[in-house]
Phi, psi and omega in degrees: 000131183263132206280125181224199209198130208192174172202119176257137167283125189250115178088187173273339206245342201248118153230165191257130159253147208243161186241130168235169184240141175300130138251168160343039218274173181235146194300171148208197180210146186222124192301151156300325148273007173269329151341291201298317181318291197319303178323284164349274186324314191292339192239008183262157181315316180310340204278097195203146162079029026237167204263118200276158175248177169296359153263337157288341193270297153354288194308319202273336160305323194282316173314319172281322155350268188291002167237348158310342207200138178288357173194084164296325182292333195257022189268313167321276186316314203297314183312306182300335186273309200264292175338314174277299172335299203286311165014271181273006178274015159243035194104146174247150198314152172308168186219153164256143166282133208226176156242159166253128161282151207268344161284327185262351160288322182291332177286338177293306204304303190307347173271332236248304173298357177277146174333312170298352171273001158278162180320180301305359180282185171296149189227135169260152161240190201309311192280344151295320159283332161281333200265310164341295198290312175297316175315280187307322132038255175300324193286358188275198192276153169070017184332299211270323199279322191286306193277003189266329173286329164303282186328331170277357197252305254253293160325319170271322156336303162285329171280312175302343174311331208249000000 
């Protein structure tokens, strides 16, 4: 791991500087509108200080996911069976290749191995669960204000760990 350096903003007036070490991110897949949405978010004035990428902007969706809801996994399977489904029913969209951070891959990977996801239901995958957490999201209040606050929470998080 190569050792890097940063400054994060706390607030309007306070920034920090921080040590981060390069980590790992883990592959995914992302529907075209949530992409675009994420895009938006990745280019507005706000995202700055430091300028969040597509595996923090990710990551902080799947984080609000599991902590909004008392039961993010059966919040997840219902979104993919009816939403995604209807979606996807003339086939699914090309998709993008994203990142992840590896704590919020391990909570998808935990929908994607639960039984509902398995025979006789429908079986979804990683990228479908990913493009799930951004979508409910998007649909709540404050999308863009919510996930930049996860990230910076996502973000300090990953620095006290080490």
């Amino acid at each position: 791991m190569l050792n890097t350096s940063m400054s994060i903003r706390i607030g309007r007036e306070r920034t920090v500087p921080i040590d981060i070490a390069r980590e790992e991110t883990v592959g995914t897949l992302l529907y075209p509108e949530e992409f675009d949405f994420l895009h938006r978010v990745y280019t507005d004035p706000e995202n700055d200080s430091p300028k969040f990428r597509f595996p923090d902007l990710i990551s902080a969706c799947v984080s609000i996911v599991f902590a909004d809801h008392a039961n993010p996994q059966r919040r997840l399977i219902d979104y993919a069976r009816s939403e995604l489904m209807v979606r996807n029913s003339r086939g699914r969209p090309k998709c993008r290749s994203e990142d992840m951070w590896p704590e919020q891959y391990e909570l998808l990977r935990g929908v994607q191995m639960s039984p509902d996801n398995r025979y006789p239901n429908p079986k979804f995958n990683l990228g479908d669960f990913t493009s799930a957490c951004v979508a409910l999201v998007m649909a709540g209040a404050e999308p863009q204000r919510r996930i930049l606050t996860q990230a910076r929470a996502n973000l300090l998080y990953r620095v006290a760990r080490k």
